[in-house]
C-alpha positions in Angstrom: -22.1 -32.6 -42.3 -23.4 -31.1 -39.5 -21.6 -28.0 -37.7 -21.2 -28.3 -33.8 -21.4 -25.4 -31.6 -20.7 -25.9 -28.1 -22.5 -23.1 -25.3 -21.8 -23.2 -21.7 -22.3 -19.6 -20.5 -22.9 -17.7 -16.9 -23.8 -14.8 -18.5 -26.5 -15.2 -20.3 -27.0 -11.4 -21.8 -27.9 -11.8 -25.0 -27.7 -15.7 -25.1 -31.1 -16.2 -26.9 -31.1 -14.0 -30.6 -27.6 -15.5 -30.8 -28.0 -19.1 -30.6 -31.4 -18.6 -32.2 -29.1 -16.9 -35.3 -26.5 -19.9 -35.3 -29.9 -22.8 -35.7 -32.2 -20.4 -38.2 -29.0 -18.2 -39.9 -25.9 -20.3 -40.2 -27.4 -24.2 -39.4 -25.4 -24.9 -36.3 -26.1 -28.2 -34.6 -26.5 -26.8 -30.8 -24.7 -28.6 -27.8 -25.1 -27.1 -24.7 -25.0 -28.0 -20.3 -26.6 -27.5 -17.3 -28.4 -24.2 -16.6 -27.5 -22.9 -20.5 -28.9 -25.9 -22.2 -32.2 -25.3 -20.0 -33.0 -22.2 -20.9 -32.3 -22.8 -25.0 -34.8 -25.3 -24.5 -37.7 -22.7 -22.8 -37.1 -20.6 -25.2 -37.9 -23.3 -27.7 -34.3 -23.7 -29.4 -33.5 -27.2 -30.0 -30.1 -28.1 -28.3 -28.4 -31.5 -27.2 -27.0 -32.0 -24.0 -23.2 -32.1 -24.0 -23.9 -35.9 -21.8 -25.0 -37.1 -24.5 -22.6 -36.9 -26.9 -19.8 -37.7 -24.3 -22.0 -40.7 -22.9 -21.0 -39.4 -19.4 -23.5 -38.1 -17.3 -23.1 -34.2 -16.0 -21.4 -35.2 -12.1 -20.6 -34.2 -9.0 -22.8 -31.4 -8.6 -21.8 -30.2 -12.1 -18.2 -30.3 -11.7 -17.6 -32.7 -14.4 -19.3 -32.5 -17.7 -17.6 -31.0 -20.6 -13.7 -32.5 -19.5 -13.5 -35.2 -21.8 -11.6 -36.4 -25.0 -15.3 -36.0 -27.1 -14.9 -32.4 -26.8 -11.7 -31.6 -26.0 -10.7 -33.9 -29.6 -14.0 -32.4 -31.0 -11.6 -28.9 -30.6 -8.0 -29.5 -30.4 -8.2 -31.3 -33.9 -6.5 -30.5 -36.8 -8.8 -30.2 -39.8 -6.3 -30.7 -42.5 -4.1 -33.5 -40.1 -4.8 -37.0 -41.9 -3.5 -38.5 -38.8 -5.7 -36.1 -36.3 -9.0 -36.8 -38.8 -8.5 -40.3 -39.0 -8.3 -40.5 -34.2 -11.5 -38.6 -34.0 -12.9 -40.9 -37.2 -11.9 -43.5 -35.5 -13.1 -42.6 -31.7 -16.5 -41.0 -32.8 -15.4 -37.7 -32.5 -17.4 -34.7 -34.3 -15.5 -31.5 -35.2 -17.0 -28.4 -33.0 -16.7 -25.3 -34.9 -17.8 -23.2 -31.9 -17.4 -22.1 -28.6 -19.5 -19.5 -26.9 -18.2 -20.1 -22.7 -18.1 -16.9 -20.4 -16.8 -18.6 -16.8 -17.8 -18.1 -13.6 -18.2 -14.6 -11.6 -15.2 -15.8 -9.9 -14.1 -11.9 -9.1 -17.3 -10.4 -8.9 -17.8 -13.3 -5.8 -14.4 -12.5 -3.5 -15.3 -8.9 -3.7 -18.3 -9.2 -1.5 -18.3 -8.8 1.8 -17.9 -11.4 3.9 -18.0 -14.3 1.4 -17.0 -17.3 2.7 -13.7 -19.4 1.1 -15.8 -22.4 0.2 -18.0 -20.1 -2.0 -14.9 -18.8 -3.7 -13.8 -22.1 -4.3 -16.7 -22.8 -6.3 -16.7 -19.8 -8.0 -13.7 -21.3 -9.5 -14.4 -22.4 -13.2 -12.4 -25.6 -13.9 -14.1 -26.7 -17.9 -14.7 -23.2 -18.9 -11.0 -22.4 -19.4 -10.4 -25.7 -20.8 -12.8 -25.2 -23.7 -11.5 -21.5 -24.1 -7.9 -22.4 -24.3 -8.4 -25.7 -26.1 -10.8 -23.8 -28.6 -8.2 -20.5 -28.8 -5.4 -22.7 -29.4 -7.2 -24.1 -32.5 -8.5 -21.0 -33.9 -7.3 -21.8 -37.3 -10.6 -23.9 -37.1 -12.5 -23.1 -34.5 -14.1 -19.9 -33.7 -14.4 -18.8 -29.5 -16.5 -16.3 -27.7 -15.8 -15.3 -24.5 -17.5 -12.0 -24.3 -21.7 -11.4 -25.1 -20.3 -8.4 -26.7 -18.6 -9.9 -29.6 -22.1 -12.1 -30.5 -23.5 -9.5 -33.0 -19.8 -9.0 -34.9 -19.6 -13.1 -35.3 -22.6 -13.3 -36.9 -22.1 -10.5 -39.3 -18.3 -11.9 -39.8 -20.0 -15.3 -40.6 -21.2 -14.0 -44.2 -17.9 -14.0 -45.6 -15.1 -16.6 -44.8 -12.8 -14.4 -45.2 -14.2 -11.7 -42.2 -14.9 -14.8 -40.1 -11.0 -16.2 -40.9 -9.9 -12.9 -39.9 -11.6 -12.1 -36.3 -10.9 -15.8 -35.7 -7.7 -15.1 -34.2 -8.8 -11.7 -32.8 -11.2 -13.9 -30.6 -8.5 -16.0 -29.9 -6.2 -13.4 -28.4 -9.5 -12.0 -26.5 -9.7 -15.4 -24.6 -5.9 -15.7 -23.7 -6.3 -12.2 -22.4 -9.5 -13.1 -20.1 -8.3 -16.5 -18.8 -5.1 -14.9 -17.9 -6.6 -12.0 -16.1 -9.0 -15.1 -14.4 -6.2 -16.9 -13.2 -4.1 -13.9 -11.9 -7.5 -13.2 -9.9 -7.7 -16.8 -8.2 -3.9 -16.9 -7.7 -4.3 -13.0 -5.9 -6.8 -14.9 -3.7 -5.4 -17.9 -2.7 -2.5 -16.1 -1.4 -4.2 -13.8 0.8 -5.6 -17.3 2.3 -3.1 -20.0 2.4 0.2 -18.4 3.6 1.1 -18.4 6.8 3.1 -15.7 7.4 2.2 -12.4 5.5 4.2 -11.9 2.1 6.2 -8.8 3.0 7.1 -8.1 -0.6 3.8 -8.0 -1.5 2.5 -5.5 1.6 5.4 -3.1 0.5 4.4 -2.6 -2.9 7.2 -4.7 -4.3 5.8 -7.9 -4.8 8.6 -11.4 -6.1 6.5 -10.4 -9.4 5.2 -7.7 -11.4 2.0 -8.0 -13.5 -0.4 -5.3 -14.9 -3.0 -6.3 -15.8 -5.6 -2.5 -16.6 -8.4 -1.7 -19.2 -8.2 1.4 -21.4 -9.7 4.4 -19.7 -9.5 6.4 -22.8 -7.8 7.2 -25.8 -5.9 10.7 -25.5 -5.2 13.0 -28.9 -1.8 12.7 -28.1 1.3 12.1 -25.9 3.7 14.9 -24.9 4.0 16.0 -27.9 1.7 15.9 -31.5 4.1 13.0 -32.7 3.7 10.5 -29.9 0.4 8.2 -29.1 -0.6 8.2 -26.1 -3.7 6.8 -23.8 -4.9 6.5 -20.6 -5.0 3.1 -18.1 -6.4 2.2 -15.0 -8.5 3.9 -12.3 -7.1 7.7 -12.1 -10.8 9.0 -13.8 -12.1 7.5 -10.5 -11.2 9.9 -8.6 -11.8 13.5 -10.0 -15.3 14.2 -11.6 -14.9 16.7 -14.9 -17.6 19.0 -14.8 -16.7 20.8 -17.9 -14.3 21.8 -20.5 -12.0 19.7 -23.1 -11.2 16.3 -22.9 -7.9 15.8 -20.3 -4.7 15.5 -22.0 -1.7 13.2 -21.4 0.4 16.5 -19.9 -2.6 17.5 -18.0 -3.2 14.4 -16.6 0.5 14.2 -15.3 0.0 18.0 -13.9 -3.1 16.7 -12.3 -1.3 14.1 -10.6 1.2 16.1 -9.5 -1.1 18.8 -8.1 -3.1 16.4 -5.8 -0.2 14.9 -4.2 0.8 18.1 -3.3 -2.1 19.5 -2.2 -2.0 16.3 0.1 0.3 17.7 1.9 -2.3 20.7 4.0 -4.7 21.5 6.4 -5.1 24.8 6.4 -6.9 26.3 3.7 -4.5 26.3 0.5 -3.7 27.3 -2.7 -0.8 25.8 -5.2 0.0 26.9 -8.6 2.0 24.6 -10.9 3.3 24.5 -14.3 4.8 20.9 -16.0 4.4 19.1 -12.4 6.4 21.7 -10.4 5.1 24.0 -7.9 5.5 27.8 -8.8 3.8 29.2 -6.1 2.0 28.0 -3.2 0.4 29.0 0.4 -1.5 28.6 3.1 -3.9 31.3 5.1 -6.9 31.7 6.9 -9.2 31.6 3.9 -8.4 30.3 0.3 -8.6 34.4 -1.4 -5.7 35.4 0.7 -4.0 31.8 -0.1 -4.2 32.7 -3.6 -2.9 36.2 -3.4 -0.1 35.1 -2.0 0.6 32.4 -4.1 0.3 34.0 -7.3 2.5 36.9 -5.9 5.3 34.5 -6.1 5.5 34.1 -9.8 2.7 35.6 -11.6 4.1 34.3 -15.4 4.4 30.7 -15.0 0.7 30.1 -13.8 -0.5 31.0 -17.9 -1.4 27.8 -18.9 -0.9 26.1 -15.7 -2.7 23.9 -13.1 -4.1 25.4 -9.9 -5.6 23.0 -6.9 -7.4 24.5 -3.7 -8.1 22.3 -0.9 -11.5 23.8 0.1 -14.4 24.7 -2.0 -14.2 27.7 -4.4 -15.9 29.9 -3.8 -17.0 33.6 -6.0 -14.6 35.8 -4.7 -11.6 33.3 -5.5 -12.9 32.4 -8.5 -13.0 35.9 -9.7 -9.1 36.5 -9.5 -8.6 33.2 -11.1 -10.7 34.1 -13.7 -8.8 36.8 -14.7 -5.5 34.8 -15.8 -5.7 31.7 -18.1 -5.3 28.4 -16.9 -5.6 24.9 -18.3 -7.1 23.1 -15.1 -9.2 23.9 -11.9 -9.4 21.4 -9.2 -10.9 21.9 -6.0 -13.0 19.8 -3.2 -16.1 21.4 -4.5 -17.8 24.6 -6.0 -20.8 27.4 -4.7 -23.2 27.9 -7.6 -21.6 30.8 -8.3 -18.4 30.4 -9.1 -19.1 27.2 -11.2 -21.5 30.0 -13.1 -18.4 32.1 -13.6 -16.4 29.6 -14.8 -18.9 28.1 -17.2 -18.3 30.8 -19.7 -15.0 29.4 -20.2 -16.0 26.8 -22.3 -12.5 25.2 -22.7 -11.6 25.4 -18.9 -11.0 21.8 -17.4 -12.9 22.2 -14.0 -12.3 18.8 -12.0 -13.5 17.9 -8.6 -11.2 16.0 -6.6 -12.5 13.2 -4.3 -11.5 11.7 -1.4 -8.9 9.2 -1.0 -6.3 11.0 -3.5 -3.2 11.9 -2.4 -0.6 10.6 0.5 -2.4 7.2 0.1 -1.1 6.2 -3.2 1.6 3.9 -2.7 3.5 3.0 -5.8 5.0 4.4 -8.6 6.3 2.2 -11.7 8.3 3.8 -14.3 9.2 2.0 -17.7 12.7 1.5 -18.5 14.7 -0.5 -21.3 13.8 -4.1 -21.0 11.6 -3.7 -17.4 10.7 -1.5 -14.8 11.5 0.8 -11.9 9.1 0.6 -8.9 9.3 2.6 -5.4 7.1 3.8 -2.6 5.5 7.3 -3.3 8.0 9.8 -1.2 4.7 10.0 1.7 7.0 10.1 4.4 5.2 12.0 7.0 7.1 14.9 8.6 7.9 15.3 12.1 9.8 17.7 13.6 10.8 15.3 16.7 12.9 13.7 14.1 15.2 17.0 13.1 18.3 18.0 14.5 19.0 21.4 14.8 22.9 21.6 14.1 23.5 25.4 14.3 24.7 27.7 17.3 21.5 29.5 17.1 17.8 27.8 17.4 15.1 28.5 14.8 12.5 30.9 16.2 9.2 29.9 15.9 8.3 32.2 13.0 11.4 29.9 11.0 10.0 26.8 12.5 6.7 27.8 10.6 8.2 28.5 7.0 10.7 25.6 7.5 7.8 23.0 7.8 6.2 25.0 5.3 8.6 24.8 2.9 9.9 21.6 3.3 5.8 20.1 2.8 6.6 22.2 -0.7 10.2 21.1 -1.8 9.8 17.6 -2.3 7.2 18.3 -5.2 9.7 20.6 -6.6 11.8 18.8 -9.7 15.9 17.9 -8.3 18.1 19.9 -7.6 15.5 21.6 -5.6 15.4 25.0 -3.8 12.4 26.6 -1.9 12.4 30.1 -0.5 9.5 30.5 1.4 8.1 33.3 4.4 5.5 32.4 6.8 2.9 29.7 4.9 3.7 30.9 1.7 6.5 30.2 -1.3 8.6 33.1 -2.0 10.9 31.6 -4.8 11.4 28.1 -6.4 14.0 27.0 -8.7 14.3 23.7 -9.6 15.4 21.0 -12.0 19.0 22.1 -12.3 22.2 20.3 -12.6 23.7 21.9 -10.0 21.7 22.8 -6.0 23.5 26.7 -6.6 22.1 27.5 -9.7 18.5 26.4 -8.8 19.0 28.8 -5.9 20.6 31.4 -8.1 17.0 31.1 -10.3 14.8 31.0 -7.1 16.4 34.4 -6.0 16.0 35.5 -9.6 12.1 34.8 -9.2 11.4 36.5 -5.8 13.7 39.4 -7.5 11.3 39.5 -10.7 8.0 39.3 -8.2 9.7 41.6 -6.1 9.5 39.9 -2.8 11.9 40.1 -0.6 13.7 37.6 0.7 14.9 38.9 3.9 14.2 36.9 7.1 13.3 33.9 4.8 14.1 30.0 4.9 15.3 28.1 2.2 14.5 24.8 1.6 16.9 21.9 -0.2 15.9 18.5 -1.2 19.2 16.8 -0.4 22.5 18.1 1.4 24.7 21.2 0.5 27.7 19.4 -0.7 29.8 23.0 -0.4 28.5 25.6 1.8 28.8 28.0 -1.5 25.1 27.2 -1.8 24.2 28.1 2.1 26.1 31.1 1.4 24.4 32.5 -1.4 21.3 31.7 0.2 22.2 34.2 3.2 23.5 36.6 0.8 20.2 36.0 -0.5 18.6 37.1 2.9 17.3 33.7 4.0 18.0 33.7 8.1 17.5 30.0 8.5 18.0 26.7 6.2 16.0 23.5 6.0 18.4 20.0 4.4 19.1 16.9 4.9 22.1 17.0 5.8 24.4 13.8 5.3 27.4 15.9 3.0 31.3 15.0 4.0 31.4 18.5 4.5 28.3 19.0 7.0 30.7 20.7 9.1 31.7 23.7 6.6 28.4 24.0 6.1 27.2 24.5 9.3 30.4 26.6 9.8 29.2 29.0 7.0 25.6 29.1 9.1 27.3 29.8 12.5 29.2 32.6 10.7 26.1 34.5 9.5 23.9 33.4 12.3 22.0 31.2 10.5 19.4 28.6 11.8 20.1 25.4 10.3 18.2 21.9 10.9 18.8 18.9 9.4 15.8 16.4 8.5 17.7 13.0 7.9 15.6 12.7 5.0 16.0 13.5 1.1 13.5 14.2 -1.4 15.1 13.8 -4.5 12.8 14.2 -7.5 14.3 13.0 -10.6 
């Protein structure tokens, strides 16, 4: 009894030892179409056309020639079905016991430029899918092959029934997986071309439907902790280039991630410090060495094992300081030769380069919960000061309106309930992630106390609205002169009492930047 094996392929990588193996290693009967079927043959491997065992000719400029009950029964059937055997008996159908189809560069085609919609639409493979999903469906009896890469472990699982039983199914799943991810390409494309009016879910990030669809970047030791698995999805390696150290791990990625949309957020030349996502020191200067003094100054603990990001190339003289504290990550724009020298003795240092593109342009952020997902636009809302209100008796003076921008650019990074104090382009205390907006200011005039800066003539910074002015007043108790909020609180006006009072500056942003 002969064994059929049907291959249709557009890539043809590694096409010719394999079918050669199925004839001379395993006595496959070859059936084969078109371009696939020509090249077996110049290569001197005897195939027969799929035509002829249909007894339809391939048509319409190859559009129809493996859609048909021959082949589709020749798959679908059920080799221990009485009823099934005795159809295909009865129709002159023979059993195909494998399918090697890889289908049309449909993706690799709509992202050239300038492709035209009627080349897409024959980039669309119609059979290919069939025989995959028809083939897949059976796998209890029929093997499939969708990838080149999987030739070499079918022939070795061919020795043994048993091995060959059990990738079977593995195949199977491999298929399902590819002619989904084909489908959700075509369907992307179609809609980008046939509606009529833009889909403004889809533009805002929050599509009618969510899919993911993203290949493993790579496998990470571990998750948060030693107990949990954990590995990495997607794109983010695109855009950082590792120059040395250990491999990135699941909390340094998230630090990483965290950095670089802060970092986003300046010009001038600037340094930012941060420890499990939160900023713990940041500032801005003329040149990145007095950036960093000043940012260190602020808390000059937490950065030991932390994550420092510069927005301008390193260069010896920063590197130097940094050098003398340790840290788990370095990422900057670039490096001179000699501070990548310096930090090459620190084997273990991560020393990423961040590229362009990173930062205020991400969009979306999806978060797992119980039975779905959360999904929201990235908090990129750009700040402008034409937008603020200042609500007070007395207007900020320009040296406030500096720190103010300053640090509210900083407090939306920081964990809710979130207080910055911050001087002129630089962070003075932070306290963040507490359960109530007075105790993160109590710990943010802890830190400036324990880095003793002072806070006198500062501004304080709050990611939503006082909702009693009992945090406002500690912060001038604290010595802050001016305040930076949202403002929205039924009590607004005993707040901005409690700043008329003291003669604080007070402005109010319309805008929260809660951080949960």
């Amino acid at each position: 009894m002969h064994k059929y094996a049907l291959l249709s392929v557009s890539d043809k990588t590694g096409l010719i030892p394999f079918a050669r193996s199925l004839v001379d290693d395993h006595c496959f009967t070859l059936l084969s179409t078109g371009g696939t079927a020509r090249l077996l043959r110049e290569e001197g491997i005897t195939v027969s056309d799929v035509s002829e065992r249909t007894g339809f000719p391939e048509m319409m400029d190859g559009r129809v020639k493996t859609l048909h009950p021959k082949i589709h029964g020749g798959l679908l059937c059920l080799r221990d079905n009485p009823e099934h055997l005795s159809a295909a008996a009865e129709h002159d159908i023979a059993m195909i016991d494998l399918v090697v189809v890889n289908l049309y560069p449909f993706e690799e085609t709509v992202a050239r430029a300038n492709v035209s919609f009627e080349e897409a639409i024959e980039q669309i493979d119609i059979g290919g899918p069939s025989m995959l999903r028809s083939a897949a469906k059976n796998h209890r009896d029929v093997s499939v092959v969708c990838d080149p890469a999987d030739y070499p472990r079918l022939l070795t699982a061919m020795k043994s029934e048993e091995d060959w039983s059990g990738l079977r199914k593995e195949l199977a799943l491999k298929v399902f997986q590819r002619t989904a991810s084909y489908d959700k390409a075509i369907a992307e494309y179609f809609s980008k071309q046939v509606q009529d009016e833009p889909d403004m879910e889809s533009i805002s990030g929050l599509p009618a439907s969510l899919d993911f669809q993203s290949k493993k970047s790579m496998g990470l030791r571990y998750g948060e902790n030693p107990h949990q698995q954990a590995a990495l999805y997607g794109d983010f390696l695109d855009y950082f280039d590792q120059l040395q150290g250990k491999e990135l791990s699941y909390n340094n990625i998230l630090d990483i991630s965290a950095s670089a949309y802060l970092i986003g957020e300046f010009e001038r030349p600037t340094v930012a410090i941060l420890k499990h996502t939160n900023p713990c020191g940041v500032a801005s200067a003329d040149n990145l060495e007095i950036a960093w003094d000043r940012a260190f100054a602020t808390d000059r603990q937490a950065p030991f094992g932390g994550i420092i990001v510069v927005n301008n190339t390193m260069d010896i003289g920063l590197a130097e300081k940094i050098a003398e504290i340790f840290c788990e990550v370095i990422i900057a724009p670039g490096y001179t030769d000699e501070a990548l020298a310096l930090f090459q003795r620190k084997k273990n240092l991560r020393l990423l380069i961040s590229k362009s593109g990173f930062g205020p342009e991400t969009l979306q952020e999806i978060r797992t919960v119980p039975g779905g997902f959360l999904a929201q636009d990235r908090d990129q809302k750009r700040i402008n000061p034409k937008e603020f209100e200042v609500v007070t008796q007395r207007q900020p003076s320009e040296q406030e309106w500096r720190s103010m921008l300053f640090g509210w650019r900083v407090v939306r990074h920081v964990k809710s309930n979130a207080i910055v104090y911050a001087g002129d382009e630089r962070t003075l205390g932070v306290g963040a992630g507490q359960m109530s907006r007075v105790d993160s200011s109590q710990i943010a005039v802890w830190k400036a106390g324990e880095a003793k800066l002072s806070l006198e003539g500062s501004v304080v910074a709050s990611d939503a609205f006082f909702p009693f002015s009992d945090g406002l007043i500690a912060a001038a108790d604290a010595g802050a002169s001016a305040a930076i909020q949202p403002g929205g609180s039924v009590r607004d006006e005993d707040v901005i009492a409690a700043a008329n009072d003291r003669d604080m500056a007070m402005v109010f942003t319309k805008v929260r930047h809660f951080k949960h």
